[in-house]
N, C-alpha and C positions, 0 to 999 in steps of 0.2 A: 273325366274325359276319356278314360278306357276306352278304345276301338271308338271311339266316332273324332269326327271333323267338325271342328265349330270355326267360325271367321271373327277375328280379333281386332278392335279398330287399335290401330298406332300410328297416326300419321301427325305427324308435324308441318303443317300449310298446306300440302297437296293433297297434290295430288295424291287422288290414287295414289299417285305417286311420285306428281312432275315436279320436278327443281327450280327451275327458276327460268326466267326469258330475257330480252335483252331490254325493253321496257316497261314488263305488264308488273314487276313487281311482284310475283310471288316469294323469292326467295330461298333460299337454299337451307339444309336440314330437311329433307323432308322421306317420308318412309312408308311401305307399301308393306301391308304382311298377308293377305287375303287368307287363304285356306291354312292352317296350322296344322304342321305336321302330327303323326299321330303319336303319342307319350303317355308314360305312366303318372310320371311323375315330375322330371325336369328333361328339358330338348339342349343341346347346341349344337348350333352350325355356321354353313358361311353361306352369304347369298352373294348376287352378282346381281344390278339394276341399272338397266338402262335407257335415257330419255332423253331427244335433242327438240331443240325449235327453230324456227327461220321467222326472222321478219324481216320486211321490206318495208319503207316508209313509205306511204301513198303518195305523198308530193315531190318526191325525189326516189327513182327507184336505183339510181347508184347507191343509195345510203342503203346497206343491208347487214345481217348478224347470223352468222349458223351457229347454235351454241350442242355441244354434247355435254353429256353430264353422265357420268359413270360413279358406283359408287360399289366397295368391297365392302362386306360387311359382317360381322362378328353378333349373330344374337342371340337369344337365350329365353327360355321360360320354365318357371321354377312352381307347381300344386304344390299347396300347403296345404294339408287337410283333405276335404269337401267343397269347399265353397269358395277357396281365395286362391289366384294365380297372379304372380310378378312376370311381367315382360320387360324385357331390355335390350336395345342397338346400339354397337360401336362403330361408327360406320368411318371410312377412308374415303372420302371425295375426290376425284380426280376429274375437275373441270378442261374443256377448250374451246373457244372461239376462235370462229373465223372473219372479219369484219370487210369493210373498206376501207379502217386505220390499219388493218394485217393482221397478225393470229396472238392469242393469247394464250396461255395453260396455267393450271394454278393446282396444287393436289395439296390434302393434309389431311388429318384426324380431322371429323366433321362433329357434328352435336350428339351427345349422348345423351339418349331418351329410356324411360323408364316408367312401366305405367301398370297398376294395380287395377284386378277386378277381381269383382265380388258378385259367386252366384245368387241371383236372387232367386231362382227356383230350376228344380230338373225332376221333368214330370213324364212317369213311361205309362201307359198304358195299351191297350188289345181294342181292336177292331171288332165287327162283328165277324169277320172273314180270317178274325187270328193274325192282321196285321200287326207288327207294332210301331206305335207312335211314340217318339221321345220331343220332349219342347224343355229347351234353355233360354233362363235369361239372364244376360248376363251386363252390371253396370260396373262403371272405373273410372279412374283417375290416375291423372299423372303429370309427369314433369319432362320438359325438354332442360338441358343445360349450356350453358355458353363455355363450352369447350375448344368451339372450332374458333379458328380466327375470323376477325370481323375488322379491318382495317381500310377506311378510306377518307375521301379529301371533301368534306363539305361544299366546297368552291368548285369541284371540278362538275366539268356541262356531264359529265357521262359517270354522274353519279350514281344514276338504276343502276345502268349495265354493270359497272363496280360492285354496286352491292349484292347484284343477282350474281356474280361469278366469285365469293366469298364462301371460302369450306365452313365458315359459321353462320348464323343470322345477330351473335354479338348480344342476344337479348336470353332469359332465363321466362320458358315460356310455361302455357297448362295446356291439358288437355281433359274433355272430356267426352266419354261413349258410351253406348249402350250396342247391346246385340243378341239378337232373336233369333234363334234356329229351331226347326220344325224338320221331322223327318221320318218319313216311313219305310219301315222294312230301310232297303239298301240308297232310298231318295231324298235329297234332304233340300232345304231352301233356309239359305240364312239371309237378313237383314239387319245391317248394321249402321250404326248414325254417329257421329264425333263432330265438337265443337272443339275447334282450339284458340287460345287468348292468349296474343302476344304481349310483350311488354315494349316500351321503349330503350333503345340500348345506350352507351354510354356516350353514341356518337349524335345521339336523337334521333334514329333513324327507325321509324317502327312500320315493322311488315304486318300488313293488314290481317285480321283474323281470317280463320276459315272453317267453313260448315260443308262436310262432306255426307253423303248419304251412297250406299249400294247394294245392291243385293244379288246373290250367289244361289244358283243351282247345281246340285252335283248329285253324280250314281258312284255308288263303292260297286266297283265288281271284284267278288275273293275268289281266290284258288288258291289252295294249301297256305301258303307262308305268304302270298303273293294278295295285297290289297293296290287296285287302281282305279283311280279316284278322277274321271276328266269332270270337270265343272265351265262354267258362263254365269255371266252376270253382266252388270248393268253396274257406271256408277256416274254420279254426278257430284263436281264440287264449287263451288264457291267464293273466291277470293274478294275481299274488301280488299280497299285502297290504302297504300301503302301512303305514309306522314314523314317529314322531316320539321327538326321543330313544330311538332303541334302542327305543322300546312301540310294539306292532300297534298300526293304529288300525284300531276295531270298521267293518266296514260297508265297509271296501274290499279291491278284488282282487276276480275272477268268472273267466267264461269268458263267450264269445259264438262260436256256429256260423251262418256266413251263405253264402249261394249269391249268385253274381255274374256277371253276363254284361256284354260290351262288344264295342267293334270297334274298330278302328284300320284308315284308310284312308291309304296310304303313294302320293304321286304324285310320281314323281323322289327327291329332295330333301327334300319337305315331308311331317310325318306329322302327321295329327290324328285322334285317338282318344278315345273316352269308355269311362265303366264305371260300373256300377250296382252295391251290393250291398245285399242283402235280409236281415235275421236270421230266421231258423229256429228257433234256439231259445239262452237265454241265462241267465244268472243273475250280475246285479250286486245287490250293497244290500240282500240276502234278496228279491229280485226285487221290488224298491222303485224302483229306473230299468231303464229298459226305451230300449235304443239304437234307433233307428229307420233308415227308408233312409240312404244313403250314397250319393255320385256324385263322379265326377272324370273333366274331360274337362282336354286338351291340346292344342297347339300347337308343334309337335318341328324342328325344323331341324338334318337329318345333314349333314354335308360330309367 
């Protein structure tokens, strides 16, 4: 991975990158890594993520929810060889709600995720005009863990909204991805795809799987010591409905399609990069929440 940028799926339910809502049920743990800073060998840094949502009930518009969801985070990626890379997040949750019951907050150590890929090929070749074309592909696996707390009341009416503002999802999950980057000269376009399977947790409370897909364009412009890297893409994700005891429960699972642009400016050693994403169009809750921007910036240290 010397001097290029490849895009790494690690997402836990979401979003892109989104955490949870106040009925649709996706749930919390969830992680965004888009462009990967640039390394030799092993990265770590700290990110910062942030994502709220508003719903309002169609039949009643005093009943409403602004939830924020911020999350600090601790991650890491470690090249073994040629062909296998470890990724890993430690992330601190710090949830709030605002409701018509009045305001909640809740923070902790959230889910620690860790996920293995394996290059299945890294292929350079020349243009007829002396371009060069590089193409990676890269497949993985991995594991979420029930780290964070997951604590709530079976019986209570406002059990989503509980289990969406929980620093864990309570459950020991999988993941898995693939991803394709193509690039000429200083252009590149990567596409990447991840499935994750949850489990049920020890309360019966199982958050729906999810199938994420997006894909990233980006220009490296260098000068001396100096690589800056603005990219866009496109992603879409998927959420199935969320079960208590073995029963759907009504009003969770959706989709959301968002467009997302960022940069990442790499000097030596140090990378720090941000990213926006915007939703386009979406349906959680029979379009009862409504996800709004999203940002994450970082602080990367390759050696």
């Amino acid at each position: 991975m010397k001097n290029k940028l490849i895009v790494a799926i690690f997402a836990i339910c979401f979003t892109s990158n989104s955490f949870a809502c106040e009925i649709c049920g996706c749930g919390t743990g969830n992680y965004y890594i888009g462009l990967l800073p640039q390394f030799n060998n092993h990265f770590i840094g700290l990110r910062y993520q942030y994502s709220s949502f508003k719903t309002t009930m169609k039949d009643d518009a005093t009943q409403y929810s602004k939830d924020r969801f911020q999350a600090a985070e601790l991650w890491g990626g470690w090249n073994m060889g040629k062909r296998w890379q470890v990724l890993a997040i430690v992330p601190f949750n710090i949830i709030h709600q605002v409701s018509d019951d009045g305001s909640t907050s809740n923070s902790g150590v959230g889910d620690i995720a860790m996920v293995g890929n394996y290059k299945i090929f890294d292929i350079a070749s020349a243009t007829a005009s002396k371009k060069l074309v590089t193409q990676q592909l890269w497949l993985g696996a991995g594991v979420k863990l029930a780290t964070g707390k997951f604590i709530v009341d079976q019986n209570d009416e406002a059990l989503v909204a509980i289990a969406n503002t929980q620093t864990g999802s309570g459950s020991t999950d999988f993941i898995l991805n693939a991803s394709y980057n193509i690039s000429i000269n200083n252009f590149g376009i990567n596409t990447s795809s991840r499935y994750k399977l949850n489990t049920t947790n020890t309360d019966q409370y199982y958050f729906g799987n999810k199938f994420s897909v997006n894909s990233f364009a980006y220009y490296s412009i260098k000068k001396n010591n100096t690589v800056i890297t603005p990219n866009a893409g496109l992603l879409y994700d998927h959420n199935d409905a969320s079960k208590l005891n073995n029963q759907k429960i009504d009003m969770t699972g959706g989709y959301l399609f968002s467009a997302a642009a960022g940069m990442e400016v790499n000097v030596k050693k140090l990378t720090i990069g941000f990213n926006a994403q915007l939703p386009l169009t979406q349906n959680f809750a029979d379009n009862q929440t409504k996800t709004k921007i999203k940002g994450m910036v970082h602080v990367t240290f390759g050696f």
